[in-house]
C-alpha positions as CSV (number, residue, x, y, z in Angstrom):
1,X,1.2,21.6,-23.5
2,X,-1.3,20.3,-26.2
3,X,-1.2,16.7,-28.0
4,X,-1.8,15.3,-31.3
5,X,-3.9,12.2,-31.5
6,X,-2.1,9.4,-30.7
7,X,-0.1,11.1,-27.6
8,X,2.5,13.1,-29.6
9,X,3.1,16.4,-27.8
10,X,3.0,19.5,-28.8
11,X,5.1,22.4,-26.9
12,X,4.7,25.7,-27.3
13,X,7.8,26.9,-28.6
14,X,6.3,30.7,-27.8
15,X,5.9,29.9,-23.7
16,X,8.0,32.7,-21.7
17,X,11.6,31.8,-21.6
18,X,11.9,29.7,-24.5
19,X,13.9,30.6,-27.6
20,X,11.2,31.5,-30.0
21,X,9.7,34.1,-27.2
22,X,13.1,35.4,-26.8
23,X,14.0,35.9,-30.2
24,X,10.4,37.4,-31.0
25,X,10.6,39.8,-27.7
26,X,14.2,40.7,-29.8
27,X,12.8,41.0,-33.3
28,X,10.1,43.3,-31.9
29,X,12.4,45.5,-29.6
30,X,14.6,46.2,-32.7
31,X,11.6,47.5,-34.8
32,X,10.9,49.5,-31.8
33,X,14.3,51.0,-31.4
34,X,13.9,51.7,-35.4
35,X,10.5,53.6,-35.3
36,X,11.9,55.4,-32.0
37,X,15.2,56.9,-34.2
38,X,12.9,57.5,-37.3
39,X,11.0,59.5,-34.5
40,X,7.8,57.6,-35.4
41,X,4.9,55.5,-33.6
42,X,5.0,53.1,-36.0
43,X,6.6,52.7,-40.2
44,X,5.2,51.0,-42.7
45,X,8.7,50.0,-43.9
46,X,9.5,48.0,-40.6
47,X,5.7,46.5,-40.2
48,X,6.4,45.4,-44.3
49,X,9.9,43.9,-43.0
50,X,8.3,42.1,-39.9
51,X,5.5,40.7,-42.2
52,X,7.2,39.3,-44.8
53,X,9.5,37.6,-42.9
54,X,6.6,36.1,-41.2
55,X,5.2,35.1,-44.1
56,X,8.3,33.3,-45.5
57,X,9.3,31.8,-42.1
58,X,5.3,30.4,-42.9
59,X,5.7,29.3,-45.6
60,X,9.1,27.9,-45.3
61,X,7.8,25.7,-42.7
62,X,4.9,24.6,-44.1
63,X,7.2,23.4,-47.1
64,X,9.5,21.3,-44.6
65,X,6.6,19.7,-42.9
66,X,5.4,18.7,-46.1
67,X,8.9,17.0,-47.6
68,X,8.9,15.7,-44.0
69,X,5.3,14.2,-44.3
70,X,6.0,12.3,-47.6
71,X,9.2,11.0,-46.8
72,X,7.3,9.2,-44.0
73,X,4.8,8.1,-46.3
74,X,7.1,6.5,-48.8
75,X,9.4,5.1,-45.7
76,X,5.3,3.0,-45.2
């Protein structure tokens, strides 16, 4: 486990066992199970899927950090 200045700390919500791991170990098994019915190695389609919901999950996140981090400011 890492920490921020100041002694916050910082878990890693991708360690084995936790939920993130679990649902990514998910996310990629089903786009497995996809490319193994289209009979491929790999499809650009599901890789496009996968990345873009990436992407927005980013940016999503990055957005509620940011409302967070001003609301604290103001609250000063």
């Amino acid at each position: 486990m890492s920490s921020l200045q100041g002694g916050a700390a910082i878990e890693d919500e991708f360690a084995k066992g936790k939920e993130c791991c679990l649902l990514y170990e998910g996310v990629y098994q089903a786009g497995r199970n996809l490319c193994e019915r289209l009979g491929e190695d790999e499809d650009s389609d599901v890789e496009t899927i996968l990345n873009g919901m990436e992407r927005i999950t980013r940016l999503v996140s990055l957005k509620m950090y940011e409302y967070g981090r001003r609301e604290a400011v103001a609250a000063i």
